[in-house]
C-alpha positions in Angstrom: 0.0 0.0 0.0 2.9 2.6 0.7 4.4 1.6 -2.7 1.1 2.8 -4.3 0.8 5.9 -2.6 4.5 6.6 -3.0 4.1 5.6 -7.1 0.8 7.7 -7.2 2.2 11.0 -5.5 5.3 10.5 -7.8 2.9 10.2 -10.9 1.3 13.6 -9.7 4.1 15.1 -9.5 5.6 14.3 -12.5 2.4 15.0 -14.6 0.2 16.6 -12.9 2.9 19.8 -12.3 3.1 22.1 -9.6 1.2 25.2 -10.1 2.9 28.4 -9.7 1.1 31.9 -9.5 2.9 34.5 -11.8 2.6 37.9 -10.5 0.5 39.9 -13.4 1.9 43.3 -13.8 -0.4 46.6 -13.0 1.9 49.4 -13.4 1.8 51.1 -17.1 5.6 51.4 -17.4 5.9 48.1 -16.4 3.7 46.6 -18.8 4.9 48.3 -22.0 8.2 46.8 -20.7 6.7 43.8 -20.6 5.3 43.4 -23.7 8.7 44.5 -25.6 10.5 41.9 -24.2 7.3 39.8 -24.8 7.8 40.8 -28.6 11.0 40.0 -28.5 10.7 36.7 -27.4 8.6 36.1 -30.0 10.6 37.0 -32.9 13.4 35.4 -31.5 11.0 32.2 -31.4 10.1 32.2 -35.2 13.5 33.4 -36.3 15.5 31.1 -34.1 12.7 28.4 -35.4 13.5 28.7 -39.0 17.5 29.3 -38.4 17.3 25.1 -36.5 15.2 23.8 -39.1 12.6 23.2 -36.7 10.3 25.6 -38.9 10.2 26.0 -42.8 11.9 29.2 -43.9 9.0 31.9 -44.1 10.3 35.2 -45.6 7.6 37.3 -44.8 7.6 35.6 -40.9 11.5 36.3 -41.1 11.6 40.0 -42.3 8.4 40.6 -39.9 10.9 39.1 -37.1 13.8 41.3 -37.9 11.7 44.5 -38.1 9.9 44.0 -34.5 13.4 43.3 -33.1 14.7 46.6 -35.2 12.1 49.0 -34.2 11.8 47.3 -30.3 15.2 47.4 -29.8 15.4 51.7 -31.3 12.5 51.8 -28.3 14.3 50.2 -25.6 15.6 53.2 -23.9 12.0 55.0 -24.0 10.3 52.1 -22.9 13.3 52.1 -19.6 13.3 55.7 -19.3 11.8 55.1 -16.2 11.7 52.8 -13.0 8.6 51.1 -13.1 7.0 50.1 -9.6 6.1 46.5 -9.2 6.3 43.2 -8.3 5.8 41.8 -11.4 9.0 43.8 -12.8 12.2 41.7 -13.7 14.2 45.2 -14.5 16.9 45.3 -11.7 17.8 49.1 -10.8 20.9 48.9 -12.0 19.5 50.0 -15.3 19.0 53.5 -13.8 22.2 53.8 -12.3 23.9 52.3 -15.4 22.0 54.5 -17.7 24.8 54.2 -20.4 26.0 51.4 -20.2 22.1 49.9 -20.5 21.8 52.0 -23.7 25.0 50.7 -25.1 23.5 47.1 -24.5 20.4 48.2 -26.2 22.5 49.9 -29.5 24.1 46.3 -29.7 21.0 44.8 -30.2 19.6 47.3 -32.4 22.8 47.2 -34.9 22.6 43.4 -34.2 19.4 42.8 -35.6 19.9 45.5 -38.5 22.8 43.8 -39.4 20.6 40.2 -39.8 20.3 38.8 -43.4 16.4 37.5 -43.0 16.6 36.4 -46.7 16.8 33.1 -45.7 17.7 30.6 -43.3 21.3 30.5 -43.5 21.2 33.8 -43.1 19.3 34.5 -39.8 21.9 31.1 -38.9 24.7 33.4 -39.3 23.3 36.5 -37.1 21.8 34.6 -34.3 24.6 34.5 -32.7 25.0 38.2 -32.5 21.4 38.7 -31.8 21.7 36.1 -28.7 24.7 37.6 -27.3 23.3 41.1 -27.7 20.5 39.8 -25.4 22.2 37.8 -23.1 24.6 40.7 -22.4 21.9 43.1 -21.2 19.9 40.3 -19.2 22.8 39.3 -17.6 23.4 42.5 -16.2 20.1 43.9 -16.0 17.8 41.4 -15.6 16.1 39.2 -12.4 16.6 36.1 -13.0 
């Protein structure tokens, strides 16, 4: 009987998942933040999809990709201009004090994903790299993990 119980909270567990509340952001600023990372993510899905093969090569869906990560990444610094106040916030406040060095970080990206060839799959291959790093080097720094 304690085998069962022990297999059948195991099961649960493994399948069933463990619910976790995410913390829904109120603040204005904090939302538009938000949703340009959100946008980002996205992009990076379909372009990162097509670049592994896992998706077939969509021009339109690759020059739509590069151009939200063009004109997001021009917005970064308008979108940050300020602190936000919120829970739901993952921008640490070193983004304030670093103002510069946070804009930097946001130029990379920007000439990053200017600089991707979307007209094919090779080509976003080639400047994911650059895109990824671009990314990584601001969330690193700036972002709650």
């Amino acid at each position: 009987m304690r085998l069962a119980t022990k297999a059948l909270a195991a099961a649960l567990v493994l399948f069933g998942g463990v619910a976790i509340a995410e913390v829904e952001a109120t603040d204005p600023v904090v939302i538009a933040q938000k949703d340009l990372m959100k946008s980002f993510g996205g992009a990076m899905k379909a372009l990162g999809g097509m670049a592994s093969g896992e998706m077939a090569f969509d021009a339109a869906a690759a020059e739509a990709a590069k151009a939200t990560l063009v004109t997001g990444s021009a917005d970064i610094h308008v979108k940050f201009e300020k602190a936000g106040n919120d829970p739901a916030s993952e921008a640490k406040p070193e983004i304030w004090t670093n103002w510069d060095d946070f804009v930097k970080k946001a130029d990379g990206l920007t000439a990053a994903a200017n600089a991707l060839d979307a007209s094919s799959a090779d080509g976003i291959k080639a400047g994911m790299g650059a895109i990824g790093g671009a990314c990584k080097a601001c969330h690193t720094t700036y972002r709650e993990s």
